[in-house]
VOBA-1610 file (N, C-alpha, C; in pm, whole numbers, padded with zeros to 5 digits, always signed):
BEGIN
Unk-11926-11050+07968Unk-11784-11039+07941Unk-11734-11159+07860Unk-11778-11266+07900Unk-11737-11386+07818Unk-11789-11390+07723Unk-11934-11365+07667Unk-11991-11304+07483Unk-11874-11229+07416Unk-11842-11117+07499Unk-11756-11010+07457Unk-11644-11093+07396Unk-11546-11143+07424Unk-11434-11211+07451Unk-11465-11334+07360Unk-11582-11396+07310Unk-11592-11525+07233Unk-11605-11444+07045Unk-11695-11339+07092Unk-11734-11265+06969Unk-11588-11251+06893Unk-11538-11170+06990Unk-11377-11132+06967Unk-11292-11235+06911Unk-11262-11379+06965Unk-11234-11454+06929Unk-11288-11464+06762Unk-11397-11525+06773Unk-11492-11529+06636Unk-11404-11456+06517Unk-11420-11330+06541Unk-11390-11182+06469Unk-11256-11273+06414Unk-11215-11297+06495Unk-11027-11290+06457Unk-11019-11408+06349Unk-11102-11507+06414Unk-11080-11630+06332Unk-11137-11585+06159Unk-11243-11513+06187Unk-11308-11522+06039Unk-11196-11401+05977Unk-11119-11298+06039Unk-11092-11253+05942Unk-10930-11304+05889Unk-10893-11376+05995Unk-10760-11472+05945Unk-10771-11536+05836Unk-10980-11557+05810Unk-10976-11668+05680Unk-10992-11582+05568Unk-10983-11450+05590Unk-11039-11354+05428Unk-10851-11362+05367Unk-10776-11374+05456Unk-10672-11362+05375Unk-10549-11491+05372Unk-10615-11518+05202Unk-10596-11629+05169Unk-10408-11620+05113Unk-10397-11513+05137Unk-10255-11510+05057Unk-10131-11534+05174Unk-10173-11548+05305Unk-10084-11611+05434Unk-10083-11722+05426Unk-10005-11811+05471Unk-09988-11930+05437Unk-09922-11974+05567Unk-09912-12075+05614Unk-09862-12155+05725Unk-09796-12289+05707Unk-09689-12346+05712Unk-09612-12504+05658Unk-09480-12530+05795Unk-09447-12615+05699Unk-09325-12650+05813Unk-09219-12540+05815Unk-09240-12431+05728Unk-09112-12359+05709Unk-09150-12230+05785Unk-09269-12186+05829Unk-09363-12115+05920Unk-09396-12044+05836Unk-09455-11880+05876Unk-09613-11877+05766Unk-09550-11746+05682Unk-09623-11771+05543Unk-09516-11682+05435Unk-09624-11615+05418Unk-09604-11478+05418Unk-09675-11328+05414Unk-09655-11311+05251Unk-09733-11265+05233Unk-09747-11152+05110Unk-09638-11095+05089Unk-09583-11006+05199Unk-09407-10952+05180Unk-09304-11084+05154Unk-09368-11187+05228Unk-09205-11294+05219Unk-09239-11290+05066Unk-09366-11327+04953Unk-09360-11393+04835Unk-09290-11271+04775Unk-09342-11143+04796Unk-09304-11031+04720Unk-09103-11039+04706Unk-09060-11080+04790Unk-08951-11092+04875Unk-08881-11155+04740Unk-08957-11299+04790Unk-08908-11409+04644Unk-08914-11395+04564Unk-08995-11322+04470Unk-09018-11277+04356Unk-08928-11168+04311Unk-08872-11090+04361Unk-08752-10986+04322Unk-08648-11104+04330Unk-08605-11194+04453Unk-08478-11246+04466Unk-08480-11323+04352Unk-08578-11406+04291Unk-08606-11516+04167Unk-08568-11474+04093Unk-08585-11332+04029Unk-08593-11231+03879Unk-08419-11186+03920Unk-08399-11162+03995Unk-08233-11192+04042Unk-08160-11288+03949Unk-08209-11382+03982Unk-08112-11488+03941Unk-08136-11574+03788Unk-08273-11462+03727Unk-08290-11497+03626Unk-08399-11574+03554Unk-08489-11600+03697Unk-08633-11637+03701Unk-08631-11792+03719Unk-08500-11896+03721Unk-08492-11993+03681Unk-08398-12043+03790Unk-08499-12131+03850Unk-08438-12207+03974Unk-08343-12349+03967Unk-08228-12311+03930Unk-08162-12468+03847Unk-08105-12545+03986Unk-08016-12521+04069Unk-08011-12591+04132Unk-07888-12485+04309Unk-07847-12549+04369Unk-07833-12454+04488Unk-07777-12328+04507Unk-07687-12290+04361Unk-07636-12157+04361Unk-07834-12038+04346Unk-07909-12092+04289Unk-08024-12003+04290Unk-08101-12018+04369Unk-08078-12164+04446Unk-08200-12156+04596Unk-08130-12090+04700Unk-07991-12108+04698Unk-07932-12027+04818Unk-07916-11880+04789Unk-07918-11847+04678Unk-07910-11680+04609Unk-08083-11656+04686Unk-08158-11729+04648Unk-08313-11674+04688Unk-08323-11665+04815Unk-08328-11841+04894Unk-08293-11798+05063Unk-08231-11673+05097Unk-08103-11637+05072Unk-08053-11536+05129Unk-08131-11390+05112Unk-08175-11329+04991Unk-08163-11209+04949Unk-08312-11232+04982Unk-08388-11295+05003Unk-08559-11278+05061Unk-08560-11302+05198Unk-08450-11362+05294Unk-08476-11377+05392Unk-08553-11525+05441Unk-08540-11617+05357Unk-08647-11713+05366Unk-08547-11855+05408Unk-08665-11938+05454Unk-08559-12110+05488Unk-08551-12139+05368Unk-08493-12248+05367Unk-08504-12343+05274Unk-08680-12417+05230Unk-08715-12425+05300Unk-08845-12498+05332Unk-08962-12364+05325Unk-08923-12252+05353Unk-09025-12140+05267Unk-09003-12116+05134Unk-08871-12122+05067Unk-08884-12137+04945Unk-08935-12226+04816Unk-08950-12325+04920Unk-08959-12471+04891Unk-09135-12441+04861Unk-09180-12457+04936Unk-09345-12447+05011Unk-09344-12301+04871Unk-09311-12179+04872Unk-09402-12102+04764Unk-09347-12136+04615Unk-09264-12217+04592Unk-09201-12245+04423Unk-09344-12367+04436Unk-09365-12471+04537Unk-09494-12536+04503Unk-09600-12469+04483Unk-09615-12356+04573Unk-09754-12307+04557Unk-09806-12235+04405Unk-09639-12213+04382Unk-09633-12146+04247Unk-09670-12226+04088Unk-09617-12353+04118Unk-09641-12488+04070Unk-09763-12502+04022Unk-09814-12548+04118Unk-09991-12574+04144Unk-10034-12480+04081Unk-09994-12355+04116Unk-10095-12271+04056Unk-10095-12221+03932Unk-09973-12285+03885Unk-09966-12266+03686Unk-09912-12119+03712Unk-09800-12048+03812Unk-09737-11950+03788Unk-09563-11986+03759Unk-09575-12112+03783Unk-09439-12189+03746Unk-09432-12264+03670Unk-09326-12342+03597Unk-09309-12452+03480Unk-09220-12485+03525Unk-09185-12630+03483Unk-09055-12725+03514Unk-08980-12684+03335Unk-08867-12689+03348Unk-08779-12658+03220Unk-08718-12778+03168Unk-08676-12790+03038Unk-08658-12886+02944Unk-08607-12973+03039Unk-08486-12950+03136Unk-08401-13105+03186Unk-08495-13154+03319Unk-08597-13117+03346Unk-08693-13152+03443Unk-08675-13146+03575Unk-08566-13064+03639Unk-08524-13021+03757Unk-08550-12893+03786Unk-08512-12752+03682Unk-08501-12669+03707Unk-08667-12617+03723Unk-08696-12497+03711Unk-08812-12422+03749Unk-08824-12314+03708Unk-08913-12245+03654Unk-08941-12127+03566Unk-09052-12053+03642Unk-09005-11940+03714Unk-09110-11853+03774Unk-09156-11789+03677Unk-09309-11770+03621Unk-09351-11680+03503Unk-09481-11587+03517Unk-09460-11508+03681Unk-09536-11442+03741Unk-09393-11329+03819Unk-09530-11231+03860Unk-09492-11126+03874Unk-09316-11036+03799Unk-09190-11015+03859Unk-09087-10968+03783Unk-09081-11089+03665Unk-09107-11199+03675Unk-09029-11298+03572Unk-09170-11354+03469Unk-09282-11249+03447Unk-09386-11289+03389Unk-09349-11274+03290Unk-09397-11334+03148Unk-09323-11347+03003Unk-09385-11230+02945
//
């Protein structure tokens, strides 16, 4: 019974790691739906994150903290699906609705 029950364990852990697109931070863990989420609310407002009228337009209409939006505009960053814009504050989503 306790094999049974460790295997099981096992199982869960390895397949938590096939999916790399969950994510876990201080803002708690952003699903595939939360990014999908952000990505309509972003293309909302024009793809271009200037300053709190478009983070609070995104928070709201995706459902997200402050600190989940925060956490996937980095992940977006990093991963060369975002750009910083000429005055070096704002942010250019250039993936999925807001891909060029």
């Amino acid at each position: 019974m306790i094999k049974a029950t460790m295997a099981s364990i096992g199982a869960v852990f390895v397949l938590a790691g096939c999916d790399v697109t969950t994510t876990s931070g201080a803002g708690g863990t952003i699903t595939p739906e939360l990014r999908q989420d952000y990505l309509v609310a972003v293309a909302s407002v024009g793809c271009v994150l200037r300053d709190e009228r478009q983070y609070g337009a995104v928070d709201f209409q995706a459902g997200l903290t402050r600190e989940q939006t925060v956490a996937i505009t980095t992940g977006y960053l990093s991963r060369g699906k975002a750009q910083r814009v000429d005055d070096g504050n704002s942010i250019r989503i250039t993936t999925g609705p807001c891909a060029a």
